[in-house]
C-alpha positions as CSV (number, residue, x, y, z in Angstrom):
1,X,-28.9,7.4,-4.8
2,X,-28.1,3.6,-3.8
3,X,-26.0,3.2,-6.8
4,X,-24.0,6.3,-6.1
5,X,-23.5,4.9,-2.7
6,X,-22.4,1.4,-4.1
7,X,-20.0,3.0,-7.0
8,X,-18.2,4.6,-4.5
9,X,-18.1,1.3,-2.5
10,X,-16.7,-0.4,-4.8
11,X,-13.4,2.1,-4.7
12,X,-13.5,2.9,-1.3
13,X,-13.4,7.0,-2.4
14,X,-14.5,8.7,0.2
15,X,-12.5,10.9,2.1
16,X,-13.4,9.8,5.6
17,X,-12.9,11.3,8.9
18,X,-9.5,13.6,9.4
19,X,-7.6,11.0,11.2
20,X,-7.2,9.0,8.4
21,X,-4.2,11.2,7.3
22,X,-4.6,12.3,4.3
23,X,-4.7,8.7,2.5
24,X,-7.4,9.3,1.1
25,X,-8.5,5.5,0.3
26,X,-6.4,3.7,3.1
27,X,-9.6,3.3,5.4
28,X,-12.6,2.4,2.8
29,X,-16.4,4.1,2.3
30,X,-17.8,5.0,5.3
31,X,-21.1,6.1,3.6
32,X,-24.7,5.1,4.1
33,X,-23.8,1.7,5.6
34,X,-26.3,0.3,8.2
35,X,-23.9,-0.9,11.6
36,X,-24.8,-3.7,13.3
37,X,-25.3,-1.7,15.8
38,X,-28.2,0.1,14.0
39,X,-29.3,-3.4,12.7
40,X,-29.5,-5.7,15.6
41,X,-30.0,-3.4,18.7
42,X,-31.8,-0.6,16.7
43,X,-29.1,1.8,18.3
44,X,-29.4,5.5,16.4
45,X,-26.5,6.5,16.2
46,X,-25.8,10.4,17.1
47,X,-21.8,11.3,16.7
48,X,-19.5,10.4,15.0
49,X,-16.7,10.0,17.4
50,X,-17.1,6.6,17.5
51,X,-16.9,4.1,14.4
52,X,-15.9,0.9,14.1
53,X,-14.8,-1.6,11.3
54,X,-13.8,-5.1,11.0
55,X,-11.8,-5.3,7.3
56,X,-12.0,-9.0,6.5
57,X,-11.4,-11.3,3.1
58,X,-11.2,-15.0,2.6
59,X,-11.1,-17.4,-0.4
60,X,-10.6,-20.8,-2.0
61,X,-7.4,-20.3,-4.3
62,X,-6.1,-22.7,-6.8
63,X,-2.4,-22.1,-7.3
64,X,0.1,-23.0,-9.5
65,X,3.6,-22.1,-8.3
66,X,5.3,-22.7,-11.6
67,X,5.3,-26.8,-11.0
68,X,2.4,-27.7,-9.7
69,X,-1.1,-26.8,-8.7
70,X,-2.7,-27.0,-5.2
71,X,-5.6,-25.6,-3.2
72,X,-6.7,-24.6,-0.3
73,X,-8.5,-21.8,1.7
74,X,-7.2,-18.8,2.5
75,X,-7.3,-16.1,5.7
76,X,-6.6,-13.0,3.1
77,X,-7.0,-10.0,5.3
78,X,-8.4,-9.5,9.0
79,X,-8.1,-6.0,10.5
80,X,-9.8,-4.1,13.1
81,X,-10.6,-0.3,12.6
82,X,-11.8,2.5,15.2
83,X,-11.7,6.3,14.2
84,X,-13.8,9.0,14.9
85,X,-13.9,13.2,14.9
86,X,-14.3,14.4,18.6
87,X,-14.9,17.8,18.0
88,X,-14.2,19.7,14.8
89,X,-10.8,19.8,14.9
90,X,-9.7,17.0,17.4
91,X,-9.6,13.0,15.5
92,X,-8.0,9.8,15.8
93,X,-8.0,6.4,14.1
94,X,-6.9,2.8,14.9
95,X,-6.3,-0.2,12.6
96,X,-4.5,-3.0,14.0
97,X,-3.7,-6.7,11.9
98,X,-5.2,-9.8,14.0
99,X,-3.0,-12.2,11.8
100,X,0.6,-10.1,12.3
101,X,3.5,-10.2,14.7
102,X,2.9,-8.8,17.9
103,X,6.4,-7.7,19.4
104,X,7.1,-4.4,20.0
105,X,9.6,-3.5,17.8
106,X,13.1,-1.7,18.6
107,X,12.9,1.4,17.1
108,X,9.1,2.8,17.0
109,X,7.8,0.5,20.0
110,X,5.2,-0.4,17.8
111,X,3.8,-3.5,16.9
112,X,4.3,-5.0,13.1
113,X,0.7,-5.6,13.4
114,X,-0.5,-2.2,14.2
115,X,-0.8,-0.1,10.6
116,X,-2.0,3.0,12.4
117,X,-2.2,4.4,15.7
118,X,-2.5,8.1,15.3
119,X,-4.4,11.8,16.4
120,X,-5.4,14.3,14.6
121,X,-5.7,18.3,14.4
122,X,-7.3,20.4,12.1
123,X,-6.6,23.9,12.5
124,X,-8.7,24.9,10.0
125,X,-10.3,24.7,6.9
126,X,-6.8,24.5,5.4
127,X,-4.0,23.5,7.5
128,X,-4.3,20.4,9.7
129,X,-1.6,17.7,11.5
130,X,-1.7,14.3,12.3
131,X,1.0,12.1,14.5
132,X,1.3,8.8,15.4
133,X,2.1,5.8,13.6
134,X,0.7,6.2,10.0
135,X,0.7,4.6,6.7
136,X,3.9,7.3,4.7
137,X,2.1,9.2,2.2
138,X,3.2,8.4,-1.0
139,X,1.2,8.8,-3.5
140,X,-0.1,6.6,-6.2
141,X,-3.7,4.8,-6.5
142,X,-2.4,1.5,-6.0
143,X,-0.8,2.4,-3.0
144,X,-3.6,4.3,-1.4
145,X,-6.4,1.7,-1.2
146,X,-7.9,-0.3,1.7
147,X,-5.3,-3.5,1.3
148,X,-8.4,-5.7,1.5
149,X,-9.4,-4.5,-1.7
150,X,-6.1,-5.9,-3.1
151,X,-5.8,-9.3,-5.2
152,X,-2.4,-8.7,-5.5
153,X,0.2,-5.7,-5.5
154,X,2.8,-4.1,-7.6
155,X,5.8,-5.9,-6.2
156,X,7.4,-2.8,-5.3
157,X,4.6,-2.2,-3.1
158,X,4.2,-6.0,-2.1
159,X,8.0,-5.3,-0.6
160,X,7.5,-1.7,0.9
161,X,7.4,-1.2,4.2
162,X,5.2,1.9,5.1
163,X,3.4,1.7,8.3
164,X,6.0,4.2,10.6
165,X,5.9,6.4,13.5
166,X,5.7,10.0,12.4
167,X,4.2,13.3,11.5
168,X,2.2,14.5,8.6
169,X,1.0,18.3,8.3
170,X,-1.8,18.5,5.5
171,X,-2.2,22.2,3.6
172,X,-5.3,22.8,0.9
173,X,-4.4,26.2,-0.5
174,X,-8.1,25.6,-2.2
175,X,-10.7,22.9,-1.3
176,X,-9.1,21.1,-4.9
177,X,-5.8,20.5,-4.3
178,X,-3.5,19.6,-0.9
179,X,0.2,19.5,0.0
180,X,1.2,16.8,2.2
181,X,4.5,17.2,4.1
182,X,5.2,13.9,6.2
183,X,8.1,13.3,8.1
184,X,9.0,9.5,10.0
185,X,11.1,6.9,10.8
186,X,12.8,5.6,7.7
187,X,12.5,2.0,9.7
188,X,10.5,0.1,12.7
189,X,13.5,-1.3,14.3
190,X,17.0,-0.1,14.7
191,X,19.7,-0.5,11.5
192,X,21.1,-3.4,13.3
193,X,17.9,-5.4,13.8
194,X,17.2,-4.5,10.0
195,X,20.5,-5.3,8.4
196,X,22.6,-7.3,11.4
197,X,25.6,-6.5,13.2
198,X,27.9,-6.4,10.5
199,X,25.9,-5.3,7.5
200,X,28.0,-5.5,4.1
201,X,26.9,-4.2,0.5
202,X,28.6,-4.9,-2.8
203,X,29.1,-1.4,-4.1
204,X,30.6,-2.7,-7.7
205,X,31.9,-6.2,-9.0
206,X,35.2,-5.0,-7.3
207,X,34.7,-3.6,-4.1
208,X,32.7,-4.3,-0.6
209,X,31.0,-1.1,1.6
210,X,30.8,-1.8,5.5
211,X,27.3,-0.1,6.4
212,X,27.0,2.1,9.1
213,X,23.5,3.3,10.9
214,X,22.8,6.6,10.6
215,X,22.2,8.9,13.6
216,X,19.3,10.5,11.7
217,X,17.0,7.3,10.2
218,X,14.4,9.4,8.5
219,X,11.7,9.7,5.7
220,X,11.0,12.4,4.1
221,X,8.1,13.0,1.7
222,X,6.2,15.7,-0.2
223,X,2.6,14.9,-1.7
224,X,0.6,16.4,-3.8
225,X,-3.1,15.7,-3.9
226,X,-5.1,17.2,-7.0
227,X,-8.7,17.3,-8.0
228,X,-9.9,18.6,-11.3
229,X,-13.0,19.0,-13.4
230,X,-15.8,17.9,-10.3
231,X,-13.1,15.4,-9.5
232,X,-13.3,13.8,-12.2
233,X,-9.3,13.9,-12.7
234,X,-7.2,13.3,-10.2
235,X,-3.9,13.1,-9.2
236,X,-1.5,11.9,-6.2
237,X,2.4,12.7,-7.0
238,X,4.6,12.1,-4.7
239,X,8.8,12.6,-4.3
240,X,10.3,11.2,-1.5
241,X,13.8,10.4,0.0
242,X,14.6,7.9,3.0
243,X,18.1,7.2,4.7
244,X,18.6,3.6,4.9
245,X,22.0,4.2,6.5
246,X,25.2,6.0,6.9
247,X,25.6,7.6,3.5
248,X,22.8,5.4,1.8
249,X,19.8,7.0,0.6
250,X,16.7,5.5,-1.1
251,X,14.8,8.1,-3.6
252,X,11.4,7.5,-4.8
253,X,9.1,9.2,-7.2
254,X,5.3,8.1,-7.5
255,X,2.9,9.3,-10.0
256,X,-0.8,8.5,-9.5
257,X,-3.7,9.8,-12.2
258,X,-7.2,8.8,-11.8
259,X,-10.1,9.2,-14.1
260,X,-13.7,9.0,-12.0
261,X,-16.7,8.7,-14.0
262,X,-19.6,7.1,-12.7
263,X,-19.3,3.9,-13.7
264,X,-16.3,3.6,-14.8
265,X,-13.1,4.1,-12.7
266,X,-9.3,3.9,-14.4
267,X,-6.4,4.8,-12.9
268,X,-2.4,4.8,-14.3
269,X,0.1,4.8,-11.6
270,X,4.2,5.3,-12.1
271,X,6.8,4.3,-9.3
272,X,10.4,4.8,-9.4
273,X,12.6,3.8,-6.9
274,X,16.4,4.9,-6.9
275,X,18.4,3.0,-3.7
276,X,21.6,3.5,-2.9
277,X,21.1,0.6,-0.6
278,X,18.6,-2.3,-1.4
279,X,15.7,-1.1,0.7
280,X,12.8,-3.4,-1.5
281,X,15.4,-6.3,-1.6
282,X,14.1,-8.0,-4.4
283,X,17.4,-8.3,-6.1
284,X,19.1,-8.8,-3.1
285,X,17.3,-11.9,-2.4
286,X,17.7,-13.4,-5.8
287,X,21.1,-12.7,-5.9
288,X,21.7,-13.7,-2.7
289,X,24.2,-16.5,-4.4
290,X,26.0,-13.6,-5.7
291,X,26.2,-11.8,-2.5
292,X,28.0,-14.1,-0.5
293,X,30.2,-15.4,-3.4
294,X,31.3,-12.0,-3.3
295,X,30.9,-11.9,1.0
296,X,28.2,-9.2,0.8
297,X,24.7,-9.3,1.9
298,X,22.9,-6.6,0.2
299,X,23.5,-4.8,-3.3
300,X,24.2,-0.9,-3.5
301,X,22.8,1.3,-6.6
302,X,19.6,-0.4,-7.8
303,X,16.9,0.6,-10.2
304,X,13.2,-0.5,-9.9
305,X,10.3,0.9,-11.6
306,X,6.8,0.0,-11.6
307,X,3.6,0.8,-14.1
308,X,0.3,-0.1,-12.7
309,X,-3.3,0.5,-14.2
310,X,-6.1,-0.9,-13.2
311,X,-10.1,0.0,-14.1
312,X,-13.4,-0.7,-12.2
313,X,-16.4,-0.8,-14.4
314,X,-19.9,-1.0,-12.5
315,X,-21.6,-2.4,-15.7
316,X,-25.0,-3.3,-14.1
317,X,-26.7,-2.8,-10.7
318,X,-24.6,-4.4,-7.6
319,X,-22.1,-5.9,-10.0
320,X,-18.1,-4.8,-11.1
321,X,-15.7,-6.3,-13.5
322,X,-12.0,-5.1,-12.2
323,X,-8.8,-5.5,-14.7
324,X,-5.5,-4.9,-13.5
325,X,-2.0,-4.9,-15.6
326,X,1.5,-4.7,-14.0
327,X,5.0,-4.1,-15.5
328,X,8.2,-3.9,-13.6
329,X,11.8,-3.6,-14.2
330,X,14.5,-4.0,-12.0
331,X,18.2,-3.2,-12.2
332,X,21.7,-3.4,-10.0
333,X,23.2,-0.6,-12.0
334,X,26.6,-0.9,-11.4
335,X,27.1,-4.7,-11.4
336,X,26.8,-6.4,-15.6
337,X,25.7,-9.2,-14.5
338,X,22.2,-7.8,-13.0
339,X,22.0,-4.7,-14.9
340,X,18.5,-4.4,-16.4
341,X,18.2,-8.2,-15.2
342,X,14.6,-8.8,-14.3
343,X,11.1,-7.7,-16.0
344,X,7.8,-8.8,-14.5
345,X,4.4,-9.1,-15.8
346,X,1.0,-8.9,-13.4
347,X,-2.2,-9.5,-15.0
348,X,-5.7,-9.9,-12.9
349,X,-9.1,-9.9,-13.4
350,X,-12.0,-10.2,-11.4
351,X,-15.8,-10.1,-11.4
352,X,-17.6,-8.5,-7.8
353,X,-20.8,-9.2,-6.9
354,X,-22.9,-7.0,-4.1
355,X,-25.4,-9.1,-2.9
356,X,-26.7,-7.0,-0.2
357,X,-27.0,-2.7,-0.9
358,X,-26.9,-1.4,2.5
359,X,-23.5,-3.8,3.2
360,X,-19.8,-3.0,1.7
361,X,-19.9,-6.8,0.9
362,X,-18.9,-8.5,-2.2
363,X,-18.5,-12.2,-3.3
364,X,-15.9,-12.3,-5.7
365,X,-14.4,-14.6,-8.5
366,X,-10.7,-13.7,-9.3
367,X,-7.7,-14.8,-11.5
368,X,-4.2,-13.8,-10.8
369,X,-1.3,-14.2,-13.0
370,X,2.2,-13.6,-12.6
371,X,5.3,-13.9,-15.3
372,X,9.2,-13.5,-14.6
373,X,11.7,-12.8,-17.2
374,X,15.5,-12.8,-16.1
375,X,18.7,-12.1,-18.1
376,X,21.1,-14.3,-19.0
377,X,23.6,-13.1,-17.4
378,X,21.9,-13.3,-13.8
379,X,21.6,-16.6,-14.6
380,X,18.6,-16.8,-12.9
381,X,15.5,-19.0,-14.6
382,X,12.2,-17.6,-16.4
383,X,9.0,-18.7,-14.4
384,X,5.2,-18.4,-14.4
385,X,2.4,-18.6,-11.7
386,X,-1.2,-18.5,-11.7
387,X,-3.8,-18.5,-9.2
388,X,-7.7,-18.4,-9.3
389,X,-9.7,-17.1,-5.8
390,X,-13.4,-17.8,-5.5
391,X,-14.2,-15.9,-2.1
392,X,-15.7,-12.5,-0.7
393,X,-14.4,-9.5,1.1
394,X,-16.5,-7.8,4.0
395,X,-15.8,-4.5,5.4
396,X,-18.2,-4.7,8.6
397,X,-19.8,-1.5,10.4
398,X,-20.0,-2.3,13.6
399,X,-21.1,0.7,15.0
């Protein structure tokens, strides 16, 4: 039974309280975990309307930036988490970011560093609601999991930004499989705080587009949740579309499939992002040269997919090997000279280490690597960068 319990730790798969909306891995395991609480002051605990978390990771890195190396230590995640189920229908959870900005921002009135503020309501066994501020629920398994469990993302997902005020009503036609219907704020701050005053995109090599804000800046997103064969399959799909301004539109489509066996955990994730405006900005920032040769800030019509696997293998007692493989494409589709311009390569491996059964606490040994391939015609150059992490991630029960 204590290896069940640390399989599913190492993936953070359970399901969690209702609050969590509906992401299924966003919070972590919340199994048989003894709280400080139940460790130091022998507390019992009774309900569970109250739990607490603190998500925290650290490490030594070596990095080599493409010209050098250097070291040093590193604060990699430190978050704060509160949820709980007051009655059978009523929940809530909290998870606020002690290293992030702050400031309430324009739009939302939310901080950057709060990811999710939000209630719940579960009508019943198949139709619930959540509001707040939440994580969007797109799907994928890369996208899903408790960040501190990340070496390093997708950089489509390194760029997204998905914490936003909203709703999301949840609908399981049979325990197996769920619709997801989430509706929020396309941004945290207003369109002029995002893009300026004056915001300008380069529609083609010939022609400039003023942007305008739009008077509805919304998301819009339909998941789909799936569970087959004892769960041993599953699936989170996702098609979304977000305005970005007057006229603009951002489309993505997300493809997550998971195979869960019980040592061995693989999952193959597709993203697809279609933007009439630049919402990820990676090519906007490398052609920012470009842009203001050409007195624009932010390309129009571009291209970017993502495909991310990664497997978990448990293959002894208290110990994992992770491998991770990432490749990604972008494309500015109706400028030549940053059509189909950039491919990126992700490759990561790690080996996890549980010294301690009844904590979700693992010492870890990592290597990241990173490769850039541009076209000619951007001429922007080729580069490399490598990084190796000796350091340990700790998500704490306090009570």
């Amino acid at each position: 039974m204590k290896h069940i319990l640390l399989t599913a730790a190492m993936l953070g798969l359970a399901l969690g309280v209702n609050a969590q909306g509906n992401n299924t891995g966003l919070g972590g395991n919340d199994g048989d975990y003894q709280s400080l609480a139940e460790r130091v002051l022998k507390l019992e605990k009774k309900t569970d309307a109250f739990n607490v978390y603190f998500n925290y990771a650290a490490s030594g890195q070596a990095i080599d930036d493409g010209s050098h190396w250097g070291t040093s230590f590193k604060n990699k995640q430190a978050r704060i988490e509160i949820k709980g189920n007051l009655t059978d229908k009523l929940s809530y959870r909290f998870r606020h970011r002690l290293n992030k900005n702050n400031t309430a921002q324009s739009e939302d009135n939310f901080a950057k560093a709060t990811d999710i503020l939000m209630v719940g309501y579960q009508f019943n066994d198949k139709l619930g609601v959540q509001a707040g501020k939440m994580c969007q629920n797109w799907g994928g398994f890369e996208f899903d999991e408790n960040p501190m469990y990340i070496y390093q993302y997708s950089d489509m997902v390194d760029n997204m930004d998905n914490f936003m005020a909203g709703v999301n009503i949840s609908f399981k036609p049979v325990p197996t499989q769920e619709i997801n219907l989430n509706v929020t704020d396309a941004y945290n701050n207003k369109f002029a705080n995002e893009y300026g005053d004056h915001p300008v995109a380069l529609a083609n090599a010939a022609a400039v587009q003023q942007l305008e804000g739009s008077h509805n800046p919304l998301t819009y997103i339909l998941l789909w949740n799936g569970s087959f064969f004892g769960n041993k399959l599953q699936t989170r799909w996702s098609w979304g579309i977000q305005t970005q301004a007057r006229h603009k539109y951002s489309r993505m489509l997300v493809l997550g499939q998971k195979l869960n066996l019980p040592t061995v955990q693989w999952y193959l994730d597709y993203m697809g992002a279609f933007d009439g405006l630049d919402r990820l900005r990676i090519a906007s920032s490398e052609g920012a040269d470009f842009l203001a040769a050409n007195n624009a800030g932010y390309f129009s019509d571009v291209h970017y997919n993502s495909f991310i696997t990664k497997l978990n293998w448990q293959f002894a007692p208290q110990w994992n090997l992770m491998l991770k493989g990432m490749y990604e494409t972008a494309s500015v589709t109706k400028i030549e000279q940053f059509k189909n311009y950039r491919k990126s390569f992700g490759y990561i491996g790690s080996v996890e280490y549980y010294p301690v059964k009844s904590q979700d606490f693992r010492v870890f040994l990592a290597y990241v690597g990173r490769k850039y391939n541009y076209s000619e015609k951007s001429g922007l150059e080729d580069y490399n960068t490598n990084r190796i992490e000796l350091g340990f991630m700790y998500r704490i029960k306090v009570f």
